[in-house]
C-alpha positions in Angstrom: -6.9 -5.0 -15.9 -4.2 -2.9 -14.0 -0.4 -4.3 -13.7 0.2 -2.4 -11.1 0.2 -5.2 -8.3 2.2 -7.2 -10.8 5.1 -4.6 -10.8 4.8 -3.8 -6.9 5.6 -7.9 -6.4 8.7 -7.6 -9.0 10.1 -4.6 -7.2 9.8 -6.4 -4.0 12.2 -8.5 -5.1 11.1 -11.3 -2.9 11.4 -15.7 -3.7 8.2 -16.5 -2.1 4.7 -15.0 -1.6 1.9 -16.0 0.0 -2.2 -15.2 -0.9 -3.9 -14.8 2.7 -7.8 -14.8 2.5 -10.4 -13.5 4.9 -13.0 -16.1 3.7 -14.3 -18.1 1.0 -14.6 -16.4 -2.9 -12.7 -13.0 -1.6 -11.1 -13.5 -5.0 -7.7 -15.7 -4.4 -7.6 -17.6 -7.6 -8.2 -14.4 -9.4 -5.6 -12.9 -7.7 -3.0 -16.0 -8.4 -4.1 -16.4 -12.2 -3.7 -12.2 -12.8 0.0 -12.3 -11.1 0.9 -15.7 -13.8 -0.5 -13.8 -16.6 0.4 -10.2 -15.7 4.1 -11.0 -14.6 4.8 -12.8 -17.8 3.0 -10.5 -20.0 5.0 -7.4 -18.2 8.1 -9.3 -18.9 8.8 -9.2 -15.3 9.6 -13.0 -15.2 9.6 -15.6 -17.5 7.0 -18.6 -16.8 9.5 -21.2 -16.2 11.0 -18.7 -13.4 7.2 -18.9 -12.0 5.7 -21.5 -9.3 2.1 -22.1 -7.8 0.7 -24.3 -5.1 -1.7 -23.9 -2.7 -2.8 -24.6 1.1 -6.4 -25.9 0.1 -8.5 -27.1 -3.0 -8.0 -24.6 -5.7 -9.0 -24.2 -9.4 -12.1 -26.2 -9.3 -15.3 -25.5 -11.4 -17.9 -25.2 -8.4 -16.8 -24.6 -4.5 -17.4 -27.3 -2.3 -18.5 -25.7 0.3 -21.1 -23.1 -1.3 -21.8 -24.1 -4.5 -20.4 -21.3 -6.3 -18.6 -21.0 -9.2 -15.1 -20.4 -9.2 -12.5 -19.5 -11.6 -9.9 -22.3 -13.3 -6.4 -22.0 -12.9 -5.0 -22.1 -16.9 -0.9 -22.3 -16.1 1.1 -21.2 -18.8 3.8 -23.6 -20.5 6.8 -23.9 -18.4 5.1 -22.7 -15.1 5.7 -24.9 -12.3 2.8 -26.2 -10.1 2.9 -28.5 -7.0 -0.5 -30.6 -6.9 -1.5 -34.3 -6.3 -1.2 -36.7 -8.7 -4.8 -37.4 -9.2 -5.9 -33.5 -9.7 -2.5 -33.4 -12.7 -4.5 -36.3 -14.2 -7.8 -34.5 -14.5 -6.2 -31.8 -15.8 -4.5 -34.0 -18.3 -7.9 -34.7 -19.4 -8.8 -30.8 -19.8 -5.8 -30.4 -22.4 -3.0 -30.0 -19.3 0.6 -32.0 -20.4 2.9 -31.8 -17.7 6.2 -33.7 -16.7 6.5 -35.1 -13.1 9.8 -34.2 -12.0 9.4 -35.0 -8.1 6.9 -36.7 -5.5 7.1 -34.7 -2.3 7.0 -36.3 1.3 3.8 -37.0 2.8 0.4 -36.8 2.0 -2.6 -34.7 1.8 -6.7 -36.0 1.7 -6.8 -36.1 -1.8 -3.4 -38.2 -2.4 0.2 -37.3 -3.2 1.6 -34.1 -3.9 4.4 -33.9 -7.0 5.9 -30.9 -8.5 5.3 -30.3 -12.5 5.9 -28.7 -15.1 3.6 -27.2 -17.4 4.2 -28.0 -21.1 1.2 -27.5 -22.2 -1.8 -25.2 -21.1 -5.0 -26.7 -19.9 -7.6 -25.9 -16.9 -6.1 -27.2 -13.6 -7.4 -27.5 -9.9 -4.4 -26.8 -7.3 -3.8 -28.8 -3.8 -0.4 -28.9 -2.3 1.0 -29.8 1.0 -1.2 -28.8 3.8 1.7 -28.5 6.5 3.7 -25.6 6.9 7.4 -28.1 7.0 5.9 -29.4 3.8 5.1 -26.3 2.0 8.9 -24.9 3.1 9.9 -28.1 1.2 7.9 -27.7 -1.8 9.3 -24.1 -1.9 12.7 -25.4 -1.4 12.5 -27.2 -4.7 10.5 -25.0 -6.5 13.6 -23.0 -6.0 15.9 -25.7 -6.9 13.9 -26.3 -10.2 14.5 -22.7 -11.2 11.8 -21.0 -10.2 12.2 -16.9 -9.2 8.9 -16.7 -7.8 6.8 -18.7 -6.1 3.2 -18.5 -4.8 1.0 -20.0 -2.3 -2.7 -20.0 -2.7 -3.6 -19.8 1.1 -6.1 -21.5 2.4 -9.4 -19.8 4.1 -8.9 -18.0 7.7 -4.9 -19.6 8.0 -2.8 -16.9 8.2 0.4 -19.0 8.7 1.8 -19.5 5.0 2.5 -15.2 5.7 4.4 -16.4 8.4 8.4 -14.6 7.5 9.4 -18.3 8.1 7.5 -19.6 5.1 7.4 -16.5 2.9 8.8 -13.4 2.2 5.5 -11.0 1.8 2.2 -11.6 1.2 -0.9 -10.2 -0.7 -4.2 -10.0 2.2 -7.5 -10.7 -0.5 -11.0 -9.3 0.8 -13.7 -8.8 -0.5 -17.9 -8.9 0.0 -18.2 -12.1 1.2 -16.6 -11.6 4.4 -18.9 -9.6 6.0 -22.7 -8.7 5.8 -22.0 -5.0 4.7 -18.9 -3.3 3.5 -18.5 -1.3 6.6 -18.4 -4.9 8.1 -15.6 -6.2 5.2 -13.3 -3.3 6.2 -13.6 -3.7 9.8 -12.8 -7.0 9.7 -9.7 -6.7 7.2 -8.7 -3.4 9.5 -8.3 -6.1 12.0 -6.3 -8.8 9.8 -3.8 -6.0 8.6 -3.7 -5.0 12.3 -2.1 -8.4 13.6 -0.2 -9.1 10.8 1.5 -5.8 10.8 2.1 -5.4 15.0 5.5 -3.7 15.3 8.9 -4.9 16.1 10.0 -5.6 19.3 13.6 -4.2 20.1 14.1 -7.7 21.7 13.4 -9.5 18.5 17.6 -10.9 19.0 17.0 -12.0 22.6 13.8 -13.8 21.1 15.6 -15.4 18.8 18.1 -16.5 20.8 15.5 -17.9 23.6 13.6 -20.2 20.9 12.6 -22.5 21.4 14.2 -23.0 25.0 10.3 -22.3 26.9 7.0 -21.9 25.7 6.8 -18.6 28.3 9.7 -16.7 30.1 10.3 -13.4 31.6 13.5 -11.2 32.2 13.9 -7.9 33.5 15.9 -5.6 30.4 18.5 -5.0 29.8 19.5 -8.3 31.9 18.2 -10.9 29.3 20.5 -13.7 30.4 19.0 -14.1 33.7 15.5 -14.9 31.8 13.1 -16.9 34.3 11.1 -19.7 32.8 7.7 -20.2 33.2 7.1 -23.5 35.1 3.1 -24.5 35.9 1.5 -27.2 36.7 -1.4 -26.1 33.8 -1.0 -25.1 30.9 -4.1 -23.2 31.0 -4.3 -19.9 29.7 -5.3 -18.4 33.0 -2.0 -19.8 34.9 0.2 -18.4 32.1 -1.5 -15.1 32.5 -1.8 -15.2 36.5 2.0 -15.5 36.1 2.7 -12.8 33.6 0.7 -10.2 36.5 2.4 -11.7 39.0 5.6 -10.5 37.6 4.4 -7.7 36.4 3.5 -6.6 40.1 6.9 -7.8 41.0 9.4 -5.3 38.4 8.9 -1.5 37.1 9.8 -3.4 33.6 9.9 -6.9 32.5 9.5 -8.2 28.8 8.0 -11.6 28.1 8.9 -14.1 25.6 5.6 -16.1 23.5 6.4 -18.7 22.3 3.5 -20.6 20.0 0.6 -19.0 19.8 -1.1 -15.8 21.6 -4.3 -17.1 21.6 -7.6 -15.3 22.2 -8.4 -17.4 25.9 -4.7 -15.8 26.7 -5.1 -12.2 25.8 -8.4 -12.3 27.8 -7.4 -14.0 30.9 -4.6 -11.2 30.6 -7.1 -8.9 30.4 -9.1 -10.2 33.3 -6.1 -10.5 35.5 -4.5 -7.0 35.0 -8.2 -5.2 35.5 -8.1 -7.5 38.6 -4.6 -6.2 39.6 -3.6 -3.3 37.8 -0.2 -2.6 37.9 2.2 0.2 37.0 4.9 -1.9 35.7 5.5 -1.2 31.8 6.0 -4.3 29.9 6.1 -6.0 26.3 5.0 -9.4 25.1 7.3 -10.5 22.3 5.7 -13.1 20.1 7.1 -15.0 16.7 5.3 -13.2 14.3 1.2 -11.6 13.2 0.5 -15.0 12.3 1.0 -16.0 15.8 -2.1 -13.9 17.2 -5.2 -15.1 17.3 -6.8 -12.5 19.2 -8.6 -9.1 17.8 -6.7 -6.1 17.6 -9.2 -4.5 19.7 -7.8 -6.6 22.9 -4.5 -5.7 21.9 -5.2 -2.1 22.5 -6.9 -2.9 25.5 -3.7 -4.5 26.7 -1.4 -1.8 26.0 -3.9 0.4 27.7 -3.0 -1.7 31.3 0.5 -1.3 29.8 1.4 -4.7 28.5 2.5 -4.3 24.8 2.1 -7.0 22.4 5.4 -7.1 20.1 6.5 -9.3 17.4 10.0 -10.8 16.7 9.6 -10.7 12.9 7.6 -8.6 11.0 5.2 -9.9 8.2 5.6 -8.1 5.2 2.1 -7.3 3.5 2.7 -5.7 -0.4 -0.8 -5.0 -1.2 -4.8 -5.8 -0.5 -7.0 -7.3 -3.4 -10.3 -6.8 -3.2 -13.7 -8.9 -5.0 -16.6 -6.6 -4.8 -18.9 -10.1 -5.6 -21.3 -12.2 -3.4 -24.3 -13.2 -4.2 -25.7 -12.1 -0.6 -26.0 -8.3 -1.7 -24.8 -5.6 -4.4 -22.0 -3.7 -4.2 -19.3 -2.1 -6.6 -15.5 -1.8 -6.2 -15.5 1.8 -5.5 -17.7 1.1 -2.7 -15.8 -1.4 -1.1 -12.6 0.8 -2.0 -13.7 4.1 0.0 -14.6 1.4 2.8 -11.9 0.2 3.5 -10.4 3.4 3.0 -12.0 5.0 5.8 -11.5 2.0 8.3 -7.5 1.2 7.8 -4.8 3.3 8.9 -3.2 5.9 6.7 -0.7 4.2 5.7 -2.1 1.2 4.5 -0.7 -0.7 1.4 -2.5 -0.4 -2.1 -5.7 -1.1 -2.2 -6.3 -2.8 -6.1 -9.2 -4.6 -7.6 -7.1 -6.7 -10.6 -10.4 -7.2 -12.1 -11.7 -3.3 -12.8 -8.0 -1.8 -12.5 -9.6 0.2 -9.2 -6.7 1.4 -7.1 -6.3 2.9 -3.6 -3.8 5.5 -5.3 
């Protein structure tokens, strides 16, 4: 087992980080229990300067959904967790002693969600709070209990705990059973990393200063004070992106502000509307964030090539990409998947690590 992703997160030198998974058993738990060990054993952090929750149900014996087996969290003494009260009891009955030190607000399907912490180690399924305000408020006191370094075990397909308004960085775990080949596997993450990392825009201020005053609005740079809100009677995509041609047939430049989601319906009505009308305006779409696109990279090029530029105000940070080599639905080794993905992302794409085999990228 390598410690090299376990270093790469101390150097980052970042409070929060998030686990984002393409699908089911791409090897997040794995991930999350190698960091707790490795970052302890490396001296990088002490456990009690350690915290772990997650999005969904985490650390159970067999998946719900397929049956599987899955790996156990085992937290080490002093670690904090945030979990409900009914999972901390099962684990009390698998050799887990833990001191409640705060019930958080709300509550999840499976009951109330307290922070811990560990005292003693014993096998332990993880669900925290399932909205994003309530994870920021878990982390909030994870931080105000001591804790360095805290983790969120993401839940499948939900990019938003990468979001720069809930963490700091984030580790993007693949593996076999996203796709049906590994060819498939790295097209698919090519994609992921795509989104996430989209560029900064240059108007990222006038963004921020805008939000959340309008879901859509448009100003002509460098004037942004004399923005023009988008006001429709529908909200459907095809009105918001009838209105972003129509000004983009109106001005040589003009630079639209997202707010919420850039959904796929959007970026193809766009697509429909500028092949329709093409233009030879140059313009950018500024949106919050990766985690705000829900739309595949492949239509974003198609965009920019009919000169509207998708642009993001904040930038997610992405450290590293875990792989599991593992499903049951065919064979396939981690070098494999390694020279895969490899040959679909970019150049410059983050370490590529299995923390199983000690199989790097570098």
């Amino acid at each position: 087992m390598t410690a090299q992703l376990a270093h790469i997160i101390a150097r980052a030198n970042i409070k929060r980080l998030s686990l984002i998974g393409l699908s089911k058993n791409v090897g997040k738990t794995t991930t999350s229990n190698y960091l707790l060990k490795t970052l302890v054993a490396e001296r990088l952090y002490r456990a009690e300067e350690l915290a772990l929750t997650s999005l969904g149900l985490d650390g159970e014996a067999i998946d719900a959904l397929t049956g599987l087996p899955k790996p156990r969290y085992i937290p080490q003494e002093g670690l904090l967790v945030a979990t409900t009260v009914d999972l901390l009891r099962e684990g009390e009955a698998r050799g887990v002693e833990a001191e409640q030190l705060l019930q958080l607000p709300g509550r999840t399907a499976l009951g109330p969600v307290v922070i811990a912490r560990v005292q003693h180690a014993g096998q332990l399924a993880i669900a925290g709070p399932v909205q994003l305000r309530e994870v920021r408020f878990a982390l909030e006191q994870f931080s105000a209990y001591g804790a360095r370094l805290s983790i969120i075990d993401g839940a499948i397909n939900r990019l938003g705990a990468a979001a720069p308004t809930v963490t700091d960085a984030c580790v993007l775990c693949t593996g076999t059973s996203a796709g049906a080949t590994p060819e498939l596997v790295a097209r698919r993450t090519a994609d992921v990393l795509a989104r996430l990392t989209i560029p900064l825009s240059r108007w990222s201020n006038a963004y921020r200063n805008s939000f959340p005053a309008a879901r859509l609005l448009a100003f002509s740079p460098p004037d942004t004070a004399s923005a023009e809100i988008c006001q429709l009677d529908s909200t459907e995509p095809s009105a918001e992106a009838a209105w972003i041609a129509e000004k983009m047939s109106q001005q040589p430049e003009v630079v639209f502000l997202l707010r919420g989601a850039f959904t796929e319906e959007l970026a193809r009505a766009l697509l429909s509307q500028l092949t329709a009308t093409p233009t030879a305006c140059s313009a950018e779409l500024v949106v919050g964030d990766g985690t705000k696109v829900f739309c595949h990279s492949a239509v974003l090029q198609r965009l920019a090539a009919r000169e509207l530029t998708v642009r993001v105000a904040e930038t997610v940070c992405v450290l590293a990409l875990t792989i599991n080599p593992y499903t049951p639905e065919y064979i396939c080794t981690s070098r494999q998947l390694l020279e895969a993905l490899v040959k679909a992302l970019p150049a410059d794409h983050p370490v590529i690590i299995d923390v199983v085999s000690g199989i790097t990228s570098l």
